[in-house]
N, C-alpha and C positions, 0 to 999 in steps of 0.2 A: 504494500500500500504506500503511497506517497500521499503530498501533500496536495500536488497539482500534477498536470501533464507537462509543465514546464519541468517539473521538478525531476519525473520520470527520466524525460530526454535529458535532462542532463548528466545524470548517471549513468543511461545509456552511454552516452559518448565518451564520459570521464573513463570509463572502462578499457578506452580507447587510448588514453594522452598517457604519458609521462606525468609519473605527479607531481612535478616540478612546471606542469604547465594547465593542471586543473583547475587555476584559481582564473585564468582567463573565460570560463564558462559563467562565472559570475558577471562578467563587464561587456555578455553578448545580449542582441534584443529579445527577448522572448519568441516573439512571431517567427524573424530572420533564423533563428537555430532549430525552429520548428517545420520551417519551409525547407530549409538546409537537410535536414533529419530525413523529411517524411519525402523527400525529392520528386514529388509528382507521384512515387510508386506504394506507399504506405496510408492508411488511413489509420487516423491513430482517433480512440474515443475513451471516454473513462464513465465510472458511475459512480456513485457515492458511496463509503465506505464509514464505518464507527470514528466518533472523534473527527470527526471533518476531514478527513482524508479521502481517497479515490481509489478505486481499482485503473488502471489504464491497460486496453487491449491495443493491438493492432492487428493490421491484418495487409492484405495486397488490395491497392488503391480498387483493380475491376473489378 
């Protein structure tokens, strides 16, 4: 569960960097790393979860 779908993607990607360079995913747009992320081919959605958090799925944009 996360917080948001922002939040999601960005762990998503951290998973990805050097963590010497995670702290750059904080100083990116939200929208911009989400269009970046989901690149035309992902559909990404969440639902509500306990304590205000989300589930977030994805899946293939067709």
């Amino acid at each position: 569960m996360w917080a948001s779908e922002d939040e999601y993607i960005r762990e998503q990607i951290a998973e990805h960097l050097p963590r010497f360079l995670v702290w750059l995913l904080a100083r990116c747009d939200p929208e911009r790393l989400c269009a970046g992320y989901t690149a035309g081919r992902l559909r990404l959605w969440s639902t509500p979860a306990p304590h205000g958090r989300v589930h977030v799925y994805e899946s293939d944009a067709q």
